[in-house]
N, C-alpha and C positions, 0 to 999 in steps of 0.2 A: 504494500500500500504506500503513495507517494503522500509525503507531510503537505500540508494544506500550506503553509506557510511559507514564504521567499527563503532564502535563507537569510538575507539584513534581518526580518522580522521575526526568525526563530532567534537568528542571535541577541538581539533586541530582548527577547525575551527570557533568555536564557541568561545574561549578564546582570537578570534583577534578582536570583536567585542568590542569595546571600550564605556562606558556612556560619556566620559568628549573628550572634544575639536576631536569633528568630523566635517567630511565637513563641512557639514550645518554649523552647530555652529560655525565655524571658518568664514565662509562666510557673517554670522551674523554679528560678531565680527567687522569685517574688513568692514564690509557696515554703520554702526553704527561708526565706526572710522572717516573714511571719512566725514560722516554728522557732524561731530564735536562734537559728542556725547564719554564722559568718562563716565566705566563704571569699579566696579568689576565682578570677575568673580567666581562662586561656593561658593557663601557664605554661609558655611553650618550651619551656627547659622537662618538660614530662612527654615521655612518646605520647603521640596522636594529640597533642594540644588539648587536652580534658578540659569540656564546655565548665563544667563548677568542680574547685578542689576546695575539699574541708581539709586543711593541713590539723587541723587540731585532731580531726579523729582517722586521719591519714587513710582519704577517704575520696574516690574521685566517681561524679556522678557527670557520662554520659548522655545527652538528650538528642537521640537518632528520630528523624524522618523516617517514619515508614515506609515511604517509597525509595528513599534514597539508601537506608541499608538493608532495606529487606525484610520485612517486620516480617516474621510464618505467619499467615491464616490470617492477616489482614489485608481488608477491601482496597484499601489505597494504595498497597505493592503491588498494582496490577503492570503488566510489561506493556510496553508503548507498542501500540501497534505497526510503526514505521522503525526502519532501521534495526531492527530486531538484535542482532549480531553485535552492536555496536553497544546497544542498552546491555545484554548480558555481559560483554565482558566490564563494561564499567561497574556494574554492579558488582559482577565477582572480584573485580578488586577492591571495592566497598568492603565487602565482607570479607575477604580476605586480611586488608587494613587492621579493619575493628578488633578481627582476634589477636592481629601482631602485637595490637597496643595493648590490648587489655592482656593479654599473655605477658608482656614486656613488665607491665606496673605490676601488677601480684608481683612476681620476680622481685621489685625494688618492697614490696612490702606494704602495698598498696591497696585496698579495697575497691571494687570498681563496683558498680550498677549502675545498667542501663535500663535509660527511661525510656519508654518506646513514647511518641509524639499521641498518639491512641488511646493509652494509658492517663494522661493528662484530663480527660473527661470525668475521671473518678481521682481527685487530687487527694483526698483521704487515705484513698488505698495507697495511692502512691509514697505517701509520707511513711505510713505504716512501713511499708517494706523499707524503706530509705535508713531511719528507724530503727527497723530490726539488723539491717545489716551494722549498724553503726555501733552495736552493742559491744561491749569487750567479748571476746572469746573465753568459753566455760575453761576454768580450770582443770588441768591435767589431776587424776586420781592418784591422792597419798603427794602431792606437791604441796607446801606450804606457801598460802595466801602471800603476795609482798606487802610489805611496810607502806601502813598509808601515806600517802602524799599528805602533808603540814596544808591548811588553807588558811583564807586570808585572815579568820577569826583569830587563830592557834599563835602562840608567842613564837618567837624566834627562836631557832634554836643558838645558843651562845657561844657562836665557835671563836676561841684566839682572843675571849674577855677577862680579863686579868678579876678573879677575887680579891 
C-alpha cells in the first residue's frame, strides 16, 4: 500500500514526534510529584537516557509509547500498513534497545520499570507497582538486620569531642 502523504508532509510530520517530555512522561512526572517522590530527569550518563531516575531509591522509571516499543496485546502497537519492512526493523531495534539498557542498569544496581503509555489511564495502579518495586529487598534468612540509619531527630553521634 503507497502512504497517502508527499514525502515533505510525512516528514513534516514525523519531525513533531518528540523522545523527551511527552504526554505520558509528563503525566508520569506529575503523578510521581504528587506521591512525594523527587526525581531527575534524562540522565544521560545512564545507558538509554532513563525518562525519570529516583537516585535516592536507585530507581529508574521508563515511560515507553506503545507503538513505539511494542506494548504485547495493545491496540495502539498496531504495524503501519505502508513500508512494512522498514517499520519492523525499527521496531526490532526499539526492543532490542530497551532490553540492552535495562539489562545494562540492573548490572550497575539499578531498579528499572517500565510504564507502558496505556497503563497511565489507571494512574493508581501504576503508583502501586512503582511503589512496590521501590520497596527494600526482604532480608536474607538467619542475616542480621543492619544498624539503623541516625535521623534528623536522633543526636549526633560525638566523634573526635574531647570530655
Amino acid at each position: 500500500m503507497a502512504d497517502t502523504l508527499t514525502i515533505e508532509e510525512r516528514s513534516r510530520l514525523m519531525a513533531k514526534i518528540k523522545g523527551k517530555n511527552t504526554g505520558p512522561e509528563r503525566a508520569m512526572r506529575s503523578l510521581l510529584h504528587r506521591a512525594g517522590y523527587r526525581f531527575r530527569l534524562h540522565v544521560r550518563g545512564l545507558p538509554g537516557t532513563p525518562d525519570i531516575v529516583l537516585p535516592r531509591h536507585r530507581a529508574i522509571v521508563f515511560v515507553h509509547g506503545c507503538f513505539w516499543h511494542r506494548h504485547p496485546r495493545c491496540k495502539t502497537a498496531a504495524m503501519p500498513k505502508s513500508h512494512r519492512k522498514f517499520w519492523a526493523e525499527k521496531f526490532a531495534r526499539n526492543i532490542a534497545n530497551d532490553r540492552k539498557h535495562r539489562r545494562k542498569l540492573r548490572r550497575l544496581g539499578w531498579r528499572v520499570v517500565t510504564v507502558w503509555e496505556c497503563q497511565l489511564r489507571h494512574p493508581e495502579q501504576v503508583l502501586a507497582r512503582i511503589e512496590k518495586a521501590l520497596r527494600p529487598a526482604p532480608r536474607a534468612y538467619g542475616l542480621p538486620d543492619p544498624a539503623p540509619l541516625p535521623t534528623a531527630a536522633e543526636p549526633r553521634a560525638a566523634y573526635g569531642l574531647r570530655t
